[in-house]
C-alpha positions as CSV (number, residue, x, y, z in Angstrom):
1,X,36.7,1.0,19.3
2,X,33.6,3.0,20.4
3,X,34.2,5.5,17.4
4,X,34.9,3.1,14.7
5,X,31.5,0.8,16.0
6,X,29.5,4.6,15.5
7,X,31.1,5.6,12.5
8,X,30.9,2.0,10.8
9,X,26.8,2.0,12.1
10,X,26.2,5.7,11.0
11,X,27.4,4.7,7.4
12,X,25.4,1.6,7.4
13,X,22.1,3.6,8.4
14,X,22.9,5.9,6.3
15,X,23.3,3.4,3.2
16,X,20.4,1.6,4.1
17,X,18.0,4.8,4.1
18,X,19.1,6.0,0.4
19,X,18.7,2.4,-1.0
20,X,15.1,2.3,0.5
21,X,14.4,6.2,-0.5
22,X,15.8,4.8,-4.3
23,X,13.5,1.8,-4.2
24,X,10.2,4.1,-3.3
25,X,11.3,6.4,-5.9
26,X,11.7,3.6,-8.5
27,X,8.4,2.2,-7.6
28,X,6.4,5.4,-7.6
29,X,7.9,6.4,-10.6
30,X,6.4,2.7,-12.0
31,X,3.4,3.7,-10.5
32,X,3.1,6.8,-12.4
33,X,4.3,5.6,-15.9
34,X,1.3,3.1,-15.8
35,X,-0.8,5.6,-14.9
36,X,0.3,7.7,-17.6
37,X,-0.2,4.8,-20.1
38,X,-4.0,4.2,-19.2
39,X,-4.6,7.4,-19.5
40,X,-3.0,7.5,-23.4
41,X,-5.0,4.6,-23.9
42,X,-7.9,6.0,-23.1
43,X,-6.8,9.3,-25.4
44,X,-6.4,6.6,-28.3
45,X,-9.7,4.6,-28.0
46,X,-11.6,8.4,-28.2
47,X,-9.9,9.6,-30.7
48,X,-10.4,6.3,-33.0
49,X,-6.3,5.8,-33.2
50,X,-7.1,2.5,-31.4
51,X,-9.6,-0.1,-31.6
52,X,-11.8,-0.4,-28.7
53,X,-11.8,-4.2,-28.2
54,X,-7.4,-3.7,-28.2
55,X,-8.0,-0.7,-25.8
56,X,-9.9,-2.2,-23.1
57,X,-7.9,-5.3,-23.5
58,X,-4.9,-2.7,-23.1
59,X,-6.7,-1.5,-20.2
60,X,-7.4,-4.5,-18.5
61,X,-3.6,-5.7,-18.7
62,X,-2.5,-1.4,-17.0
63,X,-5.0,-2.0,-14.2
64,X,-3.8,-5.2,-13.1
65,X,-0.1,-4.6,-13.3
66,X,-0.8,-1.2,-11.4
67,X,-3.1,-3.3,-8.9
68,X,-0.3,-5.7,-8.5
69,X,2.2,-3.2,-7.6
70,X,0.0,-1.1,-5.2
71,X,-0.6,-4.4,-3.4
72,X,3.3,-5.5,-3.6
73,X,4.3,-1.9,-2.3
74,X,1.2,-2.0,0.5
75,X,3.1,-5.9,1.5
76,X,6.2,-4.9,1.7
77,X,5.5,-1.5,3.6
78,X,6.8,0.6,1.2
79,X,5.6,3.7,0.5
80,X,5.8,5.9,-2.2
81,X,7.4,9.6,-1.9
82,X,5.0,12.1,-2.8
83,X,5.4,14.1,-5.6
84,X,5.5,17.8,-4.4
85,X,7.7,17.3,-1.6
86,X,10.4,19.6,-1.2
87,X,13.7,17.3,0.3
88,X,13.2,13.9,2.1
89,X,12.5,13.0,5.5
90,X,12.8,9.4,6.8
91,X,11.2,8.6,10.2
92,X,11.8,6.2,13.0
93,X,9.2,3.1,10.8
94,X,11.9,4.2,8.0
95,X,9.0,5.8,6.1
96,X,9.7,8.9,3.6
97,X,7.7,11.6,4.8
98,X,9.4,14.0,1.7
99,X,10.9,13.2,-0.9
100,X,12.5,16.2,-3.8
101,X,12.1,14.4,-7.4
């Protein structure tokens, strides 16, 4: 009975962990592509593709949805892997301290 209790909790850690290290990576990942965005935007206002008024409005829409992320991520103490990590760690808070993209 002992074993089964262990093995059936081991699996269950271990499920839980790759579903949260999934979750930061899909949320960093979001992170980035509106960061990539903004700065494309900005790429297109300079070089006159877009119109300035649309860009900033553009801009304005980026900022907050990245804002609103960052603060649902900082809420729900989640944290984002970072980027030049070599292979994941997850400590005792359940935090990924690396993370291999």
């Amino acid at each position: 009975m002992k074993k089964l209790l262990i093995s059936v909790s081991a699996l269950c850690l271990m499920s839980f962990t790759s579903t949260q290290i999934y979750k930061q990576y899909k949320l960093g990942e979001a992170i980035n592509h509106i960061q990539d965005m903004k700065e494309w935007m900005l790429q297109d206002v300079e070089s006159g593709k877009i119109d300035p008024e649309l860009g900033e409005s553009y801009m304005y829409w980026l900022e907050l949805t990245e804002d609103e992320l960052i603060e649902f991520a900082n809420n729900n103490r989640i944290t984002t892997p970072h980027k030049e990590c070599d292979g994941y760690e997850v400590d005792s808070n359940g935090v990924v301290t690396n993370f291999e993209f």
